[in-house]
Residue frames as qw, qx, qy, qz and C-alpha x, y, z in Angstrom:
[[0.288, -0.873, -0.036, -0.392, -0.88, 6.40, -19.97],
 [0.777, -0.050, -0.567, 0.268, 1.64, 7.16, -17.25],
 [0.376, -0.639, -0.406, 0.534, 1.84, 8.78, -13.70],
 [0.441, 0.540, 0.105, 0.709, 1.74, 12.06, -13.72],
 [0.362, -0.868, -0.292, -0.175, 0.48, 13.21, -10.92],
 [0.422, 0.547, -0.480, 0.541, 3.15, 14.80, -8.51],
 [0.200, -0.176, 0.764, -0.587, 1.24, 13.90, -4.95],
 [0.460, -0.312, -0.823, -0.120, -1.49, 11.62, -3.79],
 [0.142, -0.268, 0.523, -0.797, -3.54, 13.24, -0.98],
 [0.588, 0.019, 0.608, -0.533, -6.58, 11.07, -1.30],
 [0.399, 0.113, 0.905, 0.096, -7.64, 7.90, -2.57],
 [0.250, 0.658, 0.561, -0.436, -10.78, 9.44, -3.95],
 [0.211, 0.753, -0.225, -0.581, -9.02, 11.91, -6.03],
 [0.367, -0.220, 0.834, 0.350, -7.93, 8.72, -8.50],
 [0.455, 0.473, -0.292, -0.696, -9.62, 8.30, -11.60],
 [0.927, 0.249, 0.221, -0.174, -10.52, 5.05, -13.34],
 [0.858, 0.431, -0.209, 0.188, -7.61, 4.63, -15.53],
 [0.132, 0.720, -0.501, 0.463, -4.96, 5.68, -12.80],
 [0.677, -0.401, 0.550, -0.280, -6.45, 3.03, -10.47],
 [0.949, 0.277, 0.101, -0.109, -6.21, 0.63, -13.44],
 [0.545, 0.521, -0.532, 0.385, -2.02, 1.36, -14.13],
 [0.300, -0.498, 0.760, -0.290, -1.33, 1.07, -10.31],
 [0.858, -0.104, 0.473, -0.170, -2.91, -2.49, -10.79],
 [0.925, 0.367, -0.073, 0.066, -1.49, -3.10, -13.84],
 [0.215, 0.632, -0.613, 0.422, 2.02, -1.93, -12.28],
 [0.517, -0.493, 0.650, -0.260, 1.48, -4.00, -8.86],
 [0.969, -0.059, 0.079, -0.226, 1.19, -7.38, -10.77],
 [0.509, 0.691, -0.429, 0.280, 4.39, -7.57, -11.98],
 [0.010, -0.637, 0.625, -0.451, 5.45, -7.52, -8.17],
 [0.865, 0.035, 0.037, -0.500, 3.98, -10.27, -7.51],
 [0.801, 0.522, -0.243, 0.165, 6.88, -12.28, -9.34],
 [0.324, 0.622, -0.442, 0.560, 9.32, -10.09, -7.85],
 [0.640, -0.511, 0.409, -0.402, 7.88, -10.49, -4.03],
 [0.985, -0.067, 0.130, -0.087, 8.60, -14.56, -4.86],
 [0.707, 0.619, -0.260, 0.224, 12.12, -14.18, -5.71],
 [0.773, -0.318, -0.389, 0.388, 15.51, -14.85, -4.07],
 [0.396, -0.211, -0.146, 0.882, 16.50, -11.30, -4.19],
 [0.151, 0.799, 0.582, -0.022, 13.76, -8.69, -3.96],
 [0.167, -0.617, 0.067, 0.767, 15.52, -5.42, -5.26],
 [0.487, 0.696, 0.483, 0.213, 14.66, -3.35, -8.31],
 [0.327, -0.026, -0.072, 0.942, 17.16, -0.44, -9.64],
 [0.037, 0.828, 0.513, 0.224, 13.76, 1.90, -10.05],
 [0.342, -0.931, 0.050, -0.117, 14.92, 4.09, -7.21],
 [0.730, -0.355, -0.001, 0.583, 18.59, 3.70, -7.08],
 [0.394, 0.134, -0.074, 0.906, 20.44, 6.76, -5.69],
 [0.230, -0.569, -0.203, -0.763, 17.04, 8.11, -4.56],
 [0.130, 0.091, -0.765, 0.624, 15.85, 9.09, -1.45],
 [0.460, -0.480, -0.612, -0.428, 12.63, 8.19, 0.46],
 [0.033, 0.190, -0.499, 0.845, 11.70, 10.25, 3.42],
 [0.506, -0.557, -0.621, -0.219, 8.49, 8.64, 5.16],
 [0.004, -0.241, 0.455, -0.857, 7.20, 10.98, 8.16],
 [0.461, -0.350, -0.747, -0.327, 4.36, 9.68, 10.10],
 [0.037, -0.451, 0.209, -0.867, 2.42, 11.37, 12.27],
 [0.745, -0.302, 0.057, -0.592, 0.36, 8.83, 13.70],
 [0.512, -0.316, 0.797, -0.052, 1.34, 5.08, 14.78],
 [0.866, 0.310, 0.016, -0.393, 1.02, 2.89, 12.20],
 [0.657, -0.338, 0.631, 0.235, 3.31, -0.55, 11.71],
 [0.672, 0.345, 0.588, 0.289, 1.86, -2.10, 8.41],
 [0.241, 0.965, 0.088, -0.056, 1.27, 1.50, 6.67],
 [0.072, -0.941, 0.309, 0.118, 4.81, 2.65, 7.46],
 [0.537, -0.407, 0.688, 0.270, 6.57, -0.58, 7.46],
 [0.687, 0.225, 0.598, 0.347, 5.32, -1.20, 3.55],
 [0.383, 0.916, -0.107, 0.060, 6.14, 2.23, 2.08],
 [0.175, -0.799, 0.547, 0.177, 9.62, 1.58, 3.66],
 [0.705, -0.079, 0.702, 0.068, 9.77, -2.07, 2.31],
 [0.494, 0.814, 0.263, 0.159, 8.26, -0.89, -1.05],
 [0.246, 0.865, -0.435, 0.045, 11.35, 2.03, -1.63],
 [0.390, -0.636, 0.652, 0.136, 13.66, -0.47, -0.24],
 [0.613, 0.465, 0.609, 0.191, 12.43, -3.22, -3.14],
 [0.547, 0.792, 0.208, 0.174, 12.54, -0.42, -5.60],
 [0.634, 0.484, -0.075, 0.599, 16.07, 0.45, -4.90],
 [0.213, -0.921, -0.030, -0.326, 15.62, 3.75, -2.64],
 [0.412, -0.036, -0.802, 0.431, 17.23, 4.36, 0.72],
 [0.390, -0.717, -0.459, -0.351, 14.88, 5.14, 3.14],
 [0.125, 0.287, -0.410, 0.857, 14.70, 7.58, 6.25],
 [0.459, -0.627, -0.619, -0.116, 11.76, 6.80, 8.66],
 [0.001, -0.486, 0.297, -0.822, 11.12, 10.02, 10.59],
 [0.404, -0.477, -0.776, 0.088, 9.64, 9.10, 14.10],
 [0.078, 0.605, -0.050, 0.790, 7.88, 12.24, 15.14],
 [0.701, -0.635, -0.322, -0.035, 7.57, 11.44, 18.51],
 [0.696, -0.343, 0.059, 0.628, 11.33, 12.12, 18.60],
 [0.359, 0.589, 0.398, 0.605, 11.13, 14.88, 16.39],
 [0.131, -0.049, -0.034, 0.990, 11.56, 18.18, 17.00],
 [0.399, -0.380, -0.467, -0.692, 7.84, 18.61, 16.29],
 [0.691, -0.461, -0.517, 0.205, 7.34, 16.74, 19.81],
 [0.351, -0.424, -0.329, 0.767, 9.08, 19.83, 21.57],
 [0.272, 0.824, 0.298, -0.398, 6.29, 22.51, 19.56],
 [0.153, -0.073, 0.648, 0.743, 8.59, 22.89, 15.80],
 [0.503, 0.386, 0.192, -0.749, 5.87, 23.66, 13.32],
 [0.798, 0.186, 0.573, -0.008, 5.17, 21.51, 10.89],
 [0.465, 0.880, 0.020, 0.094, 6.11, 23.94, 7.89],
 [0.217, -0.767, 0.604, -0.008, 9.62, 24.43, 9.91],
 [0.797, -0.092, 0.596, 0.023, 9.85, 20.28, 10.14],
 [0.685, 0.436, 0.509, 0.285, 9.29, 20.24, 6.04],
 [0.463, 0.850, -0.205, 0.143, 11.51, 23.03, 5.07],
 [0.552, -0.552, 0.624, 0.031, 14.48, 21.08, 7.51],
 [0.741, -0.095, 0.612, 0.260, 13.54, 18.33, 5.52],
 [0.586, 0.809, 0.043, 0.035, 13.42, 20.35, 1.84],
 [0.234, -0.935, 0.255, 0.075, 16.61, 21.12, 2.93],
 [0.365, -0.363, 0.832, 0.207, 18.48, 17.95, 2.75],
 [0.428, 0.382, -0.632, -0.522, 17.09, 17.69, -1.27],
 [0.559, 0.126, 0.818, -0.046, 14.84, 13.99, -0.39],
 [0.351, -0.012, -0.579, -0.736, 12.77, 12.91, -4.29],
 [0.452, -0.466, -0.537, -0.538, 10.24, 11.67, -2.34],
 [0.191, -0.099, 0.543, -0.812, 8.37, 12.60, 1.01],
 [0.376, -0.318, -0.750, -0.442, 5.95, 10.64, 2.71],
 [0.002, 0.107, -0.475, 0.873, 3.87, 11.83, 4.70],
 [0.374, -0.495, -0.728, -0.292, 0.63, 10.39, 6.59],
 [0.132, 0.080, 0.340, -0.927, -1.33, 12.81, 8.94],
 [0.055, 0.507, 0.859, -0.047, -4.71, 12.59, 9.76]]
C-alpha cells in the first residue's frame, strides 16, 4: 500500500494500515537522523510552503527540518508579518500563495 491521500486534516481521519506505513516509513530515518550528512533527494527541486497560524517552535521547526532532510526548499510563512495581520483573507493569502506553483502547503490553524 502507498500514500494516497492528497491532505491530512486530522489525525483521526487515518486508518490502521496508513498509520502502520508512516511507521514503517519513519524507521528508516532513524539511520538517516545518525548520519554525517542528513539529506535525501525525495524532494529535490520541490517546494515546501509551511504557514502557521499559531506559535509553535517544535511543530514548525520539524516540518521545516523534515522537507529540508528530504531534499525540499522550504518557505516558512510568519503570519504575523503577513498580509493577513493587516485584515487579507485567508482565501486571498492561499490563492497569492497558489500563485507561485508551491507541491506542498502546510498549513496549521486551529
Amino acid at each position: 500500500m502507498g500514500w494516497s491521500r492528497k491532505d491530512l486534516l486530522h489525525i483521526e481521519d487515518l486508518k490502521p494500515e496508513e498509520i502502520q506505513l508512516i511507521l514503517n516509513t519513519a524507521k528508516p530515518m532513524k539511520d538517516i537522523m545518525s548520519r554525517a550528512v542528513k539529506k535525501l533527494p525525495t524532494f529535490r527541486g520541490k517546494s515546501v510552503y509551511n504557514l502557521f497560524f499559531e506559535s509553535s517552535t517544535r511543530t514548525r521547526t520539524s516540518f521545516e527540518t523534515a522537507a529540508k532532510i528530504l531534499g525540499a526548499d522550504t518557505t516558512s510563512l510568519a503570519v504575523a508579518q503577513s498580509s493577513l495581520n493587516k485584515g487579507e483573507t485567508l482565501l486571498d493569502t492561499v490563492r497569492t500563495l497558489q500563485a507561485m506553483k508551491p507541491d506542498i502547503v502546510v498549513i496549521r490553524h486551529s
